[in-house]
N, CA and C atoms as an extended XYZ file, in Angstrom:
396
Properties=species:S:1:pos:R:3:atomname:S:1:resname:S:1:resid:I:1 pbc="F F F"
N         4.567      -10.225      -19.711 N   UNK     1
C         5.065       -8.917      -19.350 CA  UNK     1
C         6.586       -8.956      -19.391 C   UNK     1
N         7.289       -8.048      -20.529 N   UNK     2
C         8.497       -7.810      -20.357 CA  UNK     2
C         8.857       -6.702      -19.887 C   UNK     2
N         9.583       -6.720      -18.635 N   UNK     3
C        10.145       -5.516      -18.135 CA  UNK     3
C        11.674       -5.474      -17.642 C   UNK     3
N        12.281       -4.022      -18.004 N   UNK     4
C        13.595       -4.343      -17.503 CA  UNK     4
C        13.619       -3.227      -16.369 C   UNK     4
N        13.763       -3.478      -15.117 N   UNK     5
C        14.135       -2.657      -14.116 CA  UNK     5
C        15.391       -2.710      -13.676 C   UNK     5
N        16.137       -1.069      -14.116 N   UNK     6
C        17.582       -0.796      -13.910 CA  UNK     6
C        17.887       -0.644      -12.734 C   UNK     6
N        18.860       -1.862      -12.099 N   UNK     7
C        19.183       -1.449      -10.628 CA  UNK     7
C        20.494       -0.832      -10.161 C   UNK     7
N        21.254       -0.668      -10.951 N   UNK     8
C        22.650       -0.005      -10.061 CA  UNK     8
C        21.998        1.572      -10.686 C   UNK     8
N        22.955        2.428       -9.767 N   UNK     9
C        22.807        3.689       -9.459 CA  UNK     9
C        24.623        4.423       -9.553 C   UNK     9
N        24.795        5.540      -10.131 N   UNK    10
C        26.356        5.833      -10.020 CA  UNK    10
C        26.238        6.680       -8.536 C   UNK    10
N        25.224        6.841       -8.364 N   UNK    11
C        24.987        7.432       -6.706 CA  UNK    11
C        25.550        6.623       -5.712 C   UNK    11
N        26.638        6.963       -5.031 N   UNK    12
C        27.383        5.903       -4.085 CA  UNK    12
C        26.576        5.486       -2.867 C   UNK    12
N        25.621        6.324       -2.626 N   UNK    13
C        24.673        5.729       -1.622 CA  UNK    13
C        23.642        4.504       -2.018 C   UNK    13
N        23.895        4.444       -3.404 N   UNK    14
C        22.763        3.581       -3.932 CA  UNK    14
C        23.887        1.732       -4.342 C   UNK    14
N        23.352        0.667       -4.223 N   UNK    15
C        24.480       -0.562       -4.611 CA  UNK    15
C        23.993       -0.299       -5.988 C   UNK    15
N        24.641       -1.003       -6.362 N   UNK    16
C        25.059       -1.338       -7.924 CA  UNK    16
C        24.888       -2.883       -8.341 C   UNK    16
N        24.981       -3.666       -7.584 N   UNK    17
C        24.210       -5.165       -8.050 CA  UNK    17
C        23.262       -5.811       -7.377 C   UNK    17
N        22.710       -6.613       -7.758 N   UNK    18
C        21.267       -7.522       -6.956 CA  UNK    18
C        21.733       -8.598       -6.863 C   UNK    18
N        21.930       -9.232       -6.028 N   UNK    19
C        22.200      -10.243       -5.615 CA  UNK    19
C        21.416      -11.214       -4.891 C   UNK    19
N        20.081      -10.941       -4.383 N   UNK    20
C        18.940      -11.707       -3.836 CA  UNK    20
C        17.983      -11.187       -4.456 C   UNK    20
N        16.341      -11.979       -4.641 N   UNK    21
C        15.777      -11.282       -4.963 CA  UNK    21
C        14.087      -12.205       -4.858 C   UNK    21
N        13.002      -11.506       -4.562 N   UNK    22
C        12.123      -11.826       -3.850 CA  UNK    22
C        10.642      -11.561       -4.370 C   UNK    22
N         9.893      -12.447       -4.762 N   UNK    23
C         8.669      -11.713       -5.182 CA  UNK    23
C         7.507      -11.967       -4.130 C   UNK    23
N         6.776      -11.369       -3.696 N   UNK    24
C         5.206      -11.255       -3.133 CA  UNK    24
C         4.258      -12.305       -3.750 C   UNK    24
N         3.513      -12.989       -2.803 N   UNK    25
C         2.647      -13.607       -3.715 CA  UNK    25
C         1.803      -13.569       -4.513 C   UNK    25
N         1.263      -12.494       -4.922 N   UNK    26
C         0.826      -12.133       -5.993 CA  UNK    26
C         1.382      -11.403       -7.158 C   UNK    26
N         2.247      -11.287       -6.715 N   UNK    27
C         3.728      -10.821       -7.884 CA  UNK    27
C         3.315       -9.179       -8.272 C   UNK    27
N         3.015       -8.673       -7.198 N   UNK    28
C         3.123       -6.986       -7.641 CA  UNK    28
C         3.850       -6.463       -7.232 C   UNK    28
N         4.699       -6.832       -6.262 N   UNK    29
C         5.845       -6.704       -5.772 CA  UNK    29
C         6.927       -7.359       -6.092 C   UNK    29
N         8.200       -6.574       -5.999 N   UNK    30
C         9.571       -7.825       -5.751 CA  UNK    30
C        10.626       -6.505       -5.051 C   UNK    30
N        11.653       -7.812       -4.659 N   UNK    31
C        12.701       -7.265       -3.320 CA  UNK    31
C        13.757       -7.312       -4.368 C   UNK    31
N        14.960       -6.301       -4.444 N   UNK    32
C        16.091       -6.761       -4.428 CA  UNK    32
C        16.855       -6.752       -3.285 C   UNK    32
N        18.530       -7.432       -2.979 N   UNK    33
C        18.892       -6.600       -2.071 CA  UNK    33
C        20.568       -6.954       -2.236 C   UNK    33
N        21.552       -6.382       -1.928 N   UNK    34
C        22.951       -6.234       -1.766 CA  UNK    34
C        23.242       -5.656       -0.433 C   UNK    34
N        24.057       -6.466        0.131 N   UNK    35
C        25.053       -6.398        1.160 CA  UNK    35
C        23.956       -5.850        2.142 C   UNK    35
N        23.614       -4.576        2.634 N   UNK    36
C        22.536       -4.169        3.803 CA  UNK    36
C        21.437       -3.543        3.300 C   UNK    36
N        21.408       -3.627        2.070 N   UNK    37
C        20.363       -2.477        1.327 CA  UNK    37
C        18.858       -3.452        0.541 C   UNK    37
N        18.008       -2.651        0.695 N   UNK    38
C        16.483       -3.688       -0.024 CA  UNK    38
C        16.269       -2.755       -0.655 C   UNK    38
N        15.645       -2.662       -1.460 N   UNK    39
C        14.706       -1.841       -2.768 CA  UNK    39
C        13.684       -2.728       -3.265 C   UNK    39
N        12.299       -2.572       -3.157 N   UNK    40
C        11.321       -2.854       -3.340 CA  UNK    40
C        10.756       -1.979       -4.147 C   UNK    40
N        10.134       -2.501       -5.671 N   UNK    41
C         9.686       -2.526       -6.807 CA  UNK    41
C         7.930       -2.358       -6.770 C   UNK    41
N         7.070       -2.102       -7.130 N   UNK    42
C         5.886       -2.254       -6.836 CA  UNK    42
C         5.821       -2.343       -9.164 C   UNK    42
N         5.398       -3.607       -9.081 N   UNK    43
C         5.426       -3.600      -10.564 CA  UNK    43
C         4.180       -3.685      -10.990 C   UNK    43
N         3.220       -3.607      -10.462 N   UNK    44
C         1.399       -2.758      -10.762 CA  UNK    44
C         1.123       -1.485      -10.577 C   UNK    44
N         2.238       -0.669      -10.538 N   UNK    45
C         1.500        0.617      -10.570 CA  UNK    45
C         2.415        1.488      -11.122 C   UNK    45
N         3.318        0.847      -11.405 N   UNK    46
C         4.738        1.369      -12.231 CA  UNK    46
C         4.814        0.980      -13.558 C   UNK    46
N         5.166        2.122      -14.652 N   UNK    47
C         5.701        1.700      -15.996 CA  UNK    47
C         6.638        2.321      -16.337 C   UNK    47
N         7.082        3.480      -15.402 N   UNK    48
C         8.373        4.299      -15.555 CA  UNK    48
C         9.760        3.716      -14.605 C   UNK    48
N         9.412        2.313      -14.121 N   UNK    49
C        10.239        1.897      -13.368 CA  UNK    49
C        10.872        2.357      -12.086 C   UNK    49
N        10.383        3.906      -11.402 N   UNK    50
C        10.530        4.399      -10.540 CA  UNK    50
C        10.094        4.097       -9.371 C   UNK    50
N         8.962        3.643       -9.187 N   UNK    51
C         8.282        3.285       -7.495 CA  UNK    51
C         9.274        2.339       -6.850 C   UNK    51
N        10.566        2.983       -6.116 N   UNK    52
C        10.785        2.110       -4.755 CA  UNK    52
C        10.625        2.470       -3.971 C   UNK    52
N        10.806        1.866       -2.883 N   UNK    53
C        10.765        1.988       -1.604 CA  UNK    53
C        12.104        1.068       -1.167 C   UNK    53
N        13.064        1.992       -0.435 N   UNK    54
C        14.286        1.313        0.140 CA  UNK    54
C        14.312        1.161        1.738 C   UNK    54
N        15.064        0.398        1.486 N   UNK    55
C        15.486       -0.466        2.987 CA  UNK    55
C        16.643       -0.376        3.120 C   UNK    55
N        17.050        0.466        4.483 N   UNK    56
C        18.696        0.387        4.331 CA  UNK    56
C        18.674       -0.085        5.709 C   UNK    56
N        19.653       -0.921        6.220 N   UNK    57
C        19.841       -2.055        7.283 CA  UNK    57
C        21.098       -1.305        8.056 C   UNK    57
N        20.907       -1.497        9.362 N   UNK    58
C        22.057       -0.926       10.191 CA  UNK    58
C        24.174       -1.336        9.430 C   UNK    58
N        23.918       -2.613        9.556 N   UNK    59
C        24.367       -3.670        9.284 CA  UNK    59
C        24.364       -4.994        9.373 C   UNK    59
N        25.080       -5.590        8.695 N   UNK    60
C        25.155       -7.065        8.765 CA  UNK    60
C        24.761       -7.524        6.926 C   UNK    60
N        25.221       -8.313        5.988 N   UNK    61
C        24.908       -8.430        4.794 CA  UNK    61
C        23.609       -9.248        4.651 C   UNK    61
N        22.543       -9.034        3.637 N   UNK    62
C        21.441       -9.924        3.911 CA  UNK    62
C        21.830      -11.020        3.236 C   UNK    62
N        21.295      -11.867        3.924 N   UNK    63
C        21.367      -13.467        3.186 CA  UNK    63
C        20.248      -13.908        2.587 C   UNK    63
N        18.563      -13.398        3.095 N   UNK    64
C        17.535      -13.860        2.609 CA  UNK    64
C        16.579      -12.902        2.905 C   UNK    64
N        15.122      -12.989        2.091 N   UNK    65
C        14.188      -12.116        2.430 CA  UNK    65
C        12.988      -13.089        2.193 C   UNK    65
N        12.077      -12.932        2.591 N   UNK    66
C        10.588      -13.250        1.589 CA  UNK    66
C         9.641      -12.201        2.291 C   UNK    66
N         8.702      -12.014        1.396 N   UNK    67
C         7.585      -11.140        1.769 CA  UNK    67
C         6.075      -11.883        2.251 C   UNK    67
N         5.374      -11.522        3.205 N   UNK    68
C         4.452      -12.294        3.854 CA  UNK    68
C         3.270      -12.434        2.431 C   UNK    68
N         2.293      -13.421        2.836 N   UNK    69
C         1.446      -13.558        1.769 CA  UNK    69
C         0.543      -12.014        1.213 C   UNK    69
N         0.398      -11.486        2.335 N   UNK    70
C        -0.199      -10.323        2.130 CA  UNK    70
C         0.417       -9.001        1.252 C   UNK    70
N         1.994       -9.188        0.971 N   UNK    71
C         2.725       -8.384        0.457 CA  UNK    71
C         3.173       -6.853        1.559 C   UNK    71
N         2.615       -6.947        2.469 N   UNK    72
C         2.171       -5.963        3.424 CA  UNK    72
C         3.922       -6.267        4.450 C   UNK    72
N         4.172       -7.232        4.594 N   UNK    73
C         5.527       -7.087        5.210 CA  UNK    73
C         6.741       -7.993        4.882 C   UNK    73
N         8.139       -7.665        4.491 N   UNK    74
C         8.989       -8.461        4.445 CA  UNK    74
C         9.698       -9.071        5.666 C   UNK    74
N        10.576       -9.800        5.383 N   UNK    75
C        11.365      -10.159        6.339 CA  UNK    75
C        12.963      -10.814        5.805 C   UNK    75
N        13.584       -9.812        6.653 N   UNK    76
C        15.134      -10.015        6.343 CA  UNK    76
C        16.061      -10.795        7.521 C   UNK    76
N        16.815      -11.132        6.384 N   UNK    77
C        18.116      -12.463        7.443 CA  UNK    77
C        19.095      -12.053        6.793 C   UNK    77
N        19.881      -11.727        8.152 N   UNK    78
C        20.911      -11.056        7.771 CA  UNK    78
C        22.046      -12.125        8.525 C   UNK    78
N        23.520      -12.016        7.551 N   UNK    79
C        24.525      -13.059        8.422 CA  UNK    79
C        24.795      -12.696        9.710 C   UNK    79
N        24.489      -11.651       10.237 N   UNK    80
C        24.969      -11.423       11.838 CA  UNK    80
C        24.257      -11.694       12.359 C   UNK    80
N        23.261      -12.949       11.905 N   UNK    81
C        22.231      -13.559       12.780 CA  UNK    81
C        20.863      -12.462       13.073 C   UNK    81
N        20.530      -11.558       12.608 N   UNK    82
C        19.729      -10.767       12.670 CA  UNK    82
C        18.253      -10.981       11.726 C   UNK    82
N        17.246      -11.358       11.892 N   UNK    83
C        15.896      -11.214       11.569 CA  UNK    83
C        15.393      -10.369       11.699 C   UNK    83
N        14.786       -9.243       10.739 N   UNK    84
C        13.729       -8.204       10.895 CA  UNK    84
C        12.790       -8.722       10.270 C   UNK    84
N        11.507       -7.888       10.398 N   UNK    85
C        10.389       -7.857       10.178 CA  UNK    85
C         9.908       -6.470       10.019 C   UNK    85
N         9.977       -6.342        8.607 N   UNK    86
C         9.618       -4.802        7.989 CA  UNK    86
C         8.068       -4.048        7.460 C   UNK    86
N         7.563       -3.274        8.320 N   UNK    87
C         6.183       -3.120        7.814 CA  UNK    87
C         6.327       -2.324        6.111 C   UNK    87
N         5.959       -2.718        5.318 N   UNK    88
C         5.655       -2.307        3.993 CA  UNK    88
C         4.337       -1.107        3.508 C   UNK    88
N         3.812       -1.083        4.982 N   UNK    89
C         2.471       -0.965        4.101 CA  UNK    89
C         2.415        0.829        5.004 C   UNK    89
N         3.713        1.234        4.817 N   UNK    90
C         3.779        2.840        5.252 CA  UNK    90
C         4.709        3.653        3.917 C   UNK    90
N         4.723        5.179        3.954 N   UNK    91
C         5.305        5.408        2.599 CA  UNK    91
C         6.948        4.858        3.024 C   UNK    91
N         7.395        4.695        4.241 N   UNK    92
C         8.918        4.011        4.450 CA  UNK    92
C         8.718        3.216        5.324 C   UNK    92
N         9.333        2.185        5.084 N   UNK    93
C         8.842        0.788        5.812 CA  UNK    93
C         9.689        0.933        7.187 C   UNK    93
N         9.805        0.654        7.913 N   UNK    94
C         9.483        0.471        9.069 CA  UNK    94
C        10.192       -0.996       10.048 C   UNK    94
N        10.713       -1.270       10.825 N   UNK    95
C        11.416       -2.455       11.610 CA  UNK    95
C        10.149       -2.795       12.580 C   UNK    95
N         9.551       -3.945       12.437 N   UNK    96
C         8.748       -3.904       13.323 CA  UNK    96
C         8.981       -4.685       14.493 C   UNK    96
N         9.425       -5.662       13.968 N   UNK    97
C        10.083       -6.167       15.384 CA  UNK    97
C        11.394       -6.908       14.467 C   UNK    97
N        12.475       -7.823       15.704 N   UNK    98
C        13.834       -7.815       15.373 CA  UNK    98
C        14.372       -9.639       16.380 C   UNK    98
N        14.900      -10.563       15.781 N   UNK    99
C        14.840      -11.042       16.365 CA  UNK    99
C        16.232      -11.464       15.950 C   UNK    99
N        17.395      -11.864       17.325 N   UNK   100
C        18.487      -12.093       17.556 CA  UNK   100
C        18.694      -13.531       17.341 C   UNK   100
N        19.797      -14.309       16.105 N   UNK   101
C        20.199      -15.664       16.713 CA  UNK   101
C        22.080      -15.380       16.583 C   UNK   101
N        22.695      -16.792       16.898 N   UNK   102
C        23.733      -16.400       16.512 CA  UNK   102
C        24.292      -16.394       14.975 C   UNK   102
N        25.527      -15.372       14.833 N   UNK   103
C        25.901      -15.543       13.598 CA  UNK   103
C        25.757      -16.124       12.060 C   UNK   103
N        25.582      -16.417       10.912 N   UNK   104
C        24.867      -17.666       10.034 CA  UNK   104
C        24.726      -18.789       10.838 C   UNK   104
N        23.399      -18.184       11.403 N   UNK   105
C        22.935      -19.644       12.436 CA  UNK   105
C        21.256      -20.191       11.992 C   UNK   105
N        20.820      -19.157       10.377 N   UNK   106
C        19.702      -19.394       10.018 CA  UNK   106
C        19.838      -19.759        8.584 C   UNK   106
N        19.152      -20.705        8.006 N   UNK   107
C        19.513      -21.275        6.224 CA  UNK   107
C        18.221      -20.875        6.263 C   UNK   107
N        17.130      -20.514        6.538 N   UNK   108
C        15.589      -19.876        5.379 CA  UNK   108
C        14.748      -19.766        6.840 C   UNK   108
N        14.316      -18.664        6.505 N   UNK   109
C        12.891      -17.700        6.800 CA  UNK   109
C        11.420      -18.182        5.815 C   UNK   109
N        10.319      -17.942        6.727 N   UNK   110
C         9.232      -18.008        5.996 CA  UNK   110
C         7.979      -18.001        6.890 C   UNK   110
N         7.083      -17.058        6.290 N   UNK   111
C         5.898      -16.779        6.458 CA  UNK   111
C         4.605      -17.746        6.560 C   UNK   111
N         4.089      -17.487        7.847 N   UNK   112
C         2.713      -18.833        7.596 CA  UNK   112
C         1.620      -18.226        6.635 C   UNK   112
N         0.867      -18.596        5.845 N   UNK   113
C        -0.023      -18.136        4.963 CA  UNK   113
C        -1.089      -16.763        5.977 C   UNK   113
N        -1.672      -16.587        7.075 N   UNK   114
C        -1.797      -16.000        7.880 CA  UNK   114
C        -1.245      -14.883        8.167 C   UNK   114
N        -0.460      -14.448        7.939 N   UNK   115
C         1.324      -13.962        8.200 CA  UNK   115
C         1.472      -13.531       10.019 C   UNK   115
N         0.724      -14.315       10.914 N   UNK   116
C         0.734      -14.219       12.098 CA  UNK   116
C         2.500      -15.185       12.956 C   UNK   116
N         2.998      -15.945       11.722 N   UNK   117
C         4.162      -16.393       12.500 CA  UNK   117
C         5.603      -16.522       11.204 C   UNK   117
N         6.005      -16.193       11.824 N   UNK   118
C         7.413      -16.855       11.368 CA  UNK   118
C         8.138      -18.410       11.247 C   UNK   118
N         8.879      -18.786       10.358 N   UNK   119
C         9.190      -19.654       10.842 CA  UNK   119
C        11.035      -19.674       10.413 C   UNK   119
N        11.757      -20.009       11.005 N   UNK   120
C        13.266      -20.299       10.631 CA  UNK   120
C        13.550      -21.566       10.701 C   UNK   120
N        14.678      -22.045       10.176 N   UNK   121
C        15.595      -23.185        9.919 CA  UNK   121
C        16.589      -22.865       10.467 C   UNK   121
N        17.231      -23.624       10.885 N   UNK   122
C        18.516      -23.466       11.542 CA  UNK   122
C        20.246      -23.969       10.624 C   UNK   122
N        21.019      -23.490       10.446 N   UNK   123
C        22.122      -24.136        9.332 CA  UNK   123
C        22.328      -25.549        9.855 C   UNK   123
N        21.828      -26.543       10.902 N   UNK   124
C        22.168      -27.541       11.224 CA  UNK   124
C        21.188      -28.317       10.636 C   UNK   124
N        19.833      -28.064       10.214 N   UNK   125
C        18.617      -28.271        9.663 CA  UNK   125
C        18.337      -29.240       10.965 C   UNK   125
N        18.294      -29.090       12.024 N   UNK   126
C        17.344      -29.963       12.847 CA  UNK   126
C        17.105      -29.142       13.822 C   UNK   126
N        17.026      -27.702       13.850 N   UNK   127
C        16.395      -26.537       14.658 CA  UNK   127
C        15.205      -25.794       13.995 C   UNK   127
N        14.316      -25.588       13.946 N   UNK   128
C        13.047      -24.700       13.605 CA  UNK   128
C        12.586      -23.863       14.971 C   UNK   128
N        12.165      -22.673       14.674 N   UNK   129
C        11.760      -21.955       15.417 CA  UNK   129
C        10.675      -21.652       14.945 C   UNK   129
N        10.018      -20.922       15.729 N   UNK   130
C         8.660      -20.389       15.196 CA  UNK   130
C         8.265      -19.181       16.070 C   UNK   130
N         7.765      -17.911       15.553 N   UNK   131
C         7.583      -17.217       16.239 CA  UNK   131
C         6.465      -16.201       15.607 C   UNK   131
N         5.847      -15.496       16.572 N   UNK   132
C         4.530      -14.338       16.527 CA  UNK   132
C         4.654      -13.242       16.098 C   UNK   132
């Protein structure tokens, strides 16, 4: 499958580059995201390249995302130490819950196959958290 999905926009509300970027495990999905913004792709039901669904973040720039195995929710890390947890599976996704550390105080996020926990790394790599 070759596809090209155009992501900048001359719409100033919209970013203009991708700079992270994230696929679902079954790859019908993928994330982009710049500075506070996500746009999610649904690439099984799209051939006009139109189906997103955006994510716009209070603040803080994202640093990472992955989407749970189910494709049903992402999860964003943002440098102001901020973790969300975004429900996907509404026509606008949704914050479902939010979890506080300090500042780039997280190097990777990730989903248990289950998608009942979280797990983080810490930038010192000898902190893991885990959470519900």
């Amino acid at each position: 499958m070759d596809k090209v999905v155009p992501y900048g926009d001359s719409n100033a509300a919209y970013i203009n580059e991708a700079q992270i970027t994230s696929f679902s495990s079954d790859s019908k999905l993928v994330a982009f995201a710049n500075n506070n913004i996500v746009r999610i792709y649904n690439l099984s039901t799209s051939t006009e390249l139109k189906d997103w669904k955006e994510i716009k973040l209070p603040s803080g720039t994202i640093q990472n995302m992955v989407f749970s195995q189910d494709g049903k929710y992402i999860a964003t890390q943002r440098e102001n130490g901020t973790v969300s947890l975004w429900n996907l599976d509404v026509p606008q996704p949704d914050e479902s819950k939010q979890y506080q550390f300090l500042r780039n105080d997280i190097q990777n996020i990730s989903f248990s196959p289950d998608r009942k926990t979280i797990a983080t790394v810490g930038n010192n790599g000898t902190t893991i958290r885990l959470f519900d």
